[in-house]
C-alpha positions as CSV (number, residue, x, y, z in Angstrom):
1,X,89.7,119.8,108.8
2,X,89.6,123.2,107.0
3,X,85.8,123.8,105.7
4,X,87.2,126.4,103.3
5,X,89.6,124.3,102.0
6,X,87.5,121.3,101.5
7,X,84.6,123.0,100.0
8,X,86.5,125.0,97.5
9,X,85.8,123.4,93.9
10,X,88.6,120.2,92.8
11,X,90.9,122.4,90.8
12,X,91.6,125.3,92.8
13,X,91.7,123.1,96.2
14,X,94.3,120.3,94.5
15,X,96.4,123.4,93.4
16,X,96.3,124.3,97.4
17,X,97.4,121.1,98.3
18,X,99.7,120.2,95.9
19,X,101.8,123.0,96.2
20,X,101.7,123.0,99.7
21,X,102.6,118.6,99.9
22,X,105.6,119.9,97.2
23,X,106.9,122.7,99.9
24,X,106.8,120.4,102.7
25,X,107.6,117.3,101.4
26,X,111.0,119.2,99.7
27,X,111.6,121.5,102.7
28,X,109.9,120.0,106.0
29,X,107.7,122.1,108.1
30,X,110.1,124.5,109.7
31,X,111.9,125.5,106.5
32,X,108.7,125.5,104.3
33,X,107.5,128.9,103.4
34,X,104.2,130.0,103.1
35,X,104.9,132.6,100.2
36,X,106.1,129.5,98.1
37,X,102.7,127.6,98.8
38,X,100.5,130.7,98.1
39,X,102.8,130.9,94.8
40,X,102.9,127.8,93.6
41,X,99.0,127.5,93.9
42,X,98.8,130.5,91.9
43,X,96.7,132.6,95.1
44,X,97.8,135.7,97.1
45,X,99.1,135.0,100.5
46,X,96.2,137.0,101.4
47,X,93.5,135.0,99.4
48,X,95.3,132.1,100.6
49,X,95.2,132.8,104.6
50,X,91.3,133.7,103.4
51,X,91.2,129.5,103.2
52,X,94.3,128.6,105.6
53,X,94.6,130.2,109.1
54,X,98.7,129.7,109.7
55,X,101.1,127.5,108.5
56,X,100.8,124.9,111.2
57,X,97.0,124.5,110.4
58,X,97.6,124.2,107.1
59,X,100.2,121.6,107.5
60,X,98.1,119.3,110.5
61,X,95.2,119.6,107.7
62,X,97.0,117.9,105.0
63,X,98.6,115.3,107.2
64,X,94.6,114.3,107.9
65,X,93.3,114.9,104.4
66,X,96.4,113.0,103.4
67,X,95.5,109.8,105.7
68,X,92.5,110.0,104.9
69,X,93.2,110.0,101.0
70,X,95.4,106.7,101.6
71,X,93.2,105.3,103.7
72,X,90.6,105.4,101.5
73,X,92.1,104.9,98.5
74,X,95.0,102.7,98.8
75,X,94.2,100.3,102.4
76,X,90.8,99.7,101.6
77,X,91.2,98.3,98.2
78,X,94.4,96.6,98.3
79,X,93.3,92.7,98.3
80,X,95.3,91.2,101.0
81,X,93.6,87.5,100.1
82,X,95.8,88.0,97.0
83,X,98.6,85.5,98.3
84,X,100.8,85.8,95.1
85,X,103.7,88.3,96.3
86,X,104.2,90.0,93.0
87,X,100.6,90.4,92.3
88,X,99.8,92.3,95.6
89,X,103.0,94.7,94.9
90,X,101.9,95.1,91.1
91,X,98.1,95.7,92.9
92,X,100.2,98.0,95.4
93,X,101.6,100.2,92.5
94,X,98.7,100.6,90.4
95,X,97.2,102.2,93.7
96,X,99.8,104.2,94.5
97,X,99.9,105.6,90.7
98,X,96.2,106.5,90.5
99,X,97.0,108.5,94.0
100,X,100.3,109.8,92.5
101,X,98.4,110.8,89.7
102,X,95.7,112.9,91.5
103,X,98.7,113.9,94.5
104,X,102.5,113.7,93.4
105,X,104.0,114.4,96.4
106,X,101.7,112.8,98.8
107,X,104.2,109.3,100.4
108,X,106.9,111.9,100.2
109,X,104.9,114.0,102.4
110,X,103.9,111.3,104.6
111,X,107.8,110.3,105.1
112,X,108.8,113.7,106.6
113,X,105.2,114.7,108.1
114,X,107.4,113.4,111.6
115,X,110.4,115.4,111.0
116,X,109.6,118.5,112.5
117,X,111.3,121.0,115.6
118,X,108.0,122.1,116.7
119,X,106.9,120.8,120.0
120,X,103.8,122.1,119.2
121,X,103.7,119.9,115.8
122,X,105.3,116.6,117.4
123,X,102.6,116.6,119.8
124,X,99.8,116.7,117.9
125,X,101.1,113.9,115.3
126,X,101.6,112.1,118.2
127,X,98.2,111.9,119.1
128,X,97.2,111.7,114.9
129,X,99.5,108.6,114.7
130,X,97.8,106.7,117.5
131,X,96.5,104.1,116.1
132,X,97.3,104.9,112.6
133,X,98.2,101.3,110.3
134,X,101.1,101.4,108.4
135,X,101.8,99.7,105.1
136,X,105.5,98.0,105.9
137,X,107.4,95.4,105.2
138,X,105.4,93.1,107.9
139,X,102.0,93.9,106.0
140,X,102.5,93.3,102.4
141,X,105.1,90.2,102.6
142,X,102.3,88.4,105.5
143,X,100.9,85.2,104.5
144,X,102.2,84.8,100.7
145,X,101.7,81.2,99.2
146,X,105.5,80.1,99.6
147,X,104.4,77.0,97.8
148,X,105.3,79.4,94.4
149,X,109.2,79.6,95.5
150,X,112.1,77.6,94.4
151,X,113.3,75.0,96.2
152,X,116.0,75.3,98.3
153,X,115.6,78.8,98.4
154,X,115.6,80.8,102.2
155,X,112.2,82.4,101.3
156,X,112.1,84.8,104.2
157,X,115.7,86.0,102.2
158,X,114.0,86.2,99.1
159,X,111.3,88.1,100.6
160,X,114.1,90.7,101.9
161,X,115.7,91.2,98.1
162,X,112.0,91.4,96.9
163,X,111.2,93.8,99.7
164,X,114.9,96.0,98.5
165,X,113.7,95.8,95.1
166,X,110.1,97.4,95.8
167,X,111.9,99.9,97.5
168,X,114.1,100.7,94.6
169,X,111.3,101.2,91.6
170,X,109.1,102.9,94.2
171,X,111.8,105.7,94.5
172,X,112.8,105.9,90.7
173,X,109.1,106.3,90.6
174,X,109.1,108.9,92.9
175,X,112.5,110.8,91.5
176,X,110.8,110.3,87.9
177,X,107.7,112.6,89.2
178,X,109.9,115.2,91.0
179,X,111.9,115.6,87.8
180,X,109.1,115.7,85.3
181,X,106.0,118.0,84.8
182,X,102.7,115.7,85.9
183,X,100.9,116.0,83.1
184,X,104.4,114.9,81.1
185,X,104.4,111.4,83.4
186,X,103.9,108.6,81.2
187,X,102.2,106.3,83.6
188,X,101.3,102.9,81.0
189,X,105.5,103.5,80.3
190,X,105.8,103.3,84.1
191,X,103.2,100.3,84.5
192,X,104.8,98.9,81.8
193,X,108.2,98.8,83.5
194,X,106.8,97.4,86.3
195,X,105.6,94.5,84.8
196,X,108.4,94.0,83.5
197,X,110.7,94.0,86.3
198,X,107.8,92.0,88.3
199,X,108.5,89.0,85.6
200,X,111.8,88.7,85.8
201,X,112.0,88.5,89.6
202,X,109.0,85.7,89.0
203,X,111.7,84.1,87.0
204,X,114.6,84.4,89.8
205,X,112.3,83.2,92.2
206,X,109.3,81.4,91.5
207,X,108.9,77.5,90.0
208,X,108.1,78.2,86.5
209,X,105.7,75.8,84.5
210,X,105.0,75.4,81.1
């Protein structure tokens, strides 16, 4: 961790991190520039190498605050015992919104925080991934009450178009926030949306009673 970093009060340190999970998330670590970051958090590079030591600190930092962030605020409250699969992705949304909210960039940071051509940097997320759980495909479709399904449906095919589906609103999500100012997000429009979609693939796939 970076003490100076974390100590510094909310605003000034999410405008530190924000512009720098924009700058690698856009341009990966070895094309991400440092006079961007400081600029986009509206510091000096000086003042901002007074809280950051080098680029690569800056950038192993975020990956931890980052797991951290999701760890603590997305895996530890999503409600696995939930066995409906379209409530545990609407629960899964709502969590990744409030983190979106506070972090726009952060799970498009997290895709590329492997990409890099630094030895150096592959090592050490080597070791940082060790052990790390990952939110995929096997976690959020595992034990869903089946019993809700059609008949004569191939559930573990349904599960696949579901899954493809999640995938698709998650990055119109995504593209919607790197298009749009944050503070111009509409995010009960985007929950909204969501539940809608989420009810019509109840109707494609679920037994619906009256």
């Amino acid at each position: 961790m970076l003490p100076k970093i974390v100590n510094l009060e909310d605003k000034r340190r999410d405008a530190i991190l924000n512009a720098a999970l924009k700058e690698f998330a856009t341009k990966g670590f070895d094309e991400a520039s440092t006079n961007a970051i400081a600029k986009g958090s509206g510091l000096s590079k000086g003042l901002m190498f007074h809280y950051v030591n080098s680029k690569k600190d800056l950038f192993l930092f975020l990956y931890d605050y980052c797991t951290e962030m999701v760890d603590k605020e997305y895996f530890k409250l999503m409600n696995f015992n939930e066995r409906d699969i379209f409530e545990r992705l609407r629960q899964s949304y709502l969590l990744q919104l409030e983190l979106l909210q506070k972090y726009p960039w952060i799970f498009e940071f997290n895709k590329i925080s492997a990409d890099t051509k630094s030895d150096e940097i592959n090592k050490e997320m080597e070791e940082r991934k060790k052990g790390k759980q990952s939110l995929c495909y096997e976690t959020m479709f595992d034990s869903i009450d089946e019993s809700k399904f059609r008949e004569g449906l191939d559930v573990e095919r349904c599960k696949q178009l579901i899954f493809w589906a999640n995938i698709g609103f998650t990055n119109q999500i995504l593209e919607d926030i790197r298009n749009s100012e944050k503070n111009e997000l509409d995010y009960d429009k985007i929950i909204a949306q969501l539940d809608g979609y989420l009810n019509e693939l109840r109707k494609i796939f679920y037994i619906i009673r009256e």
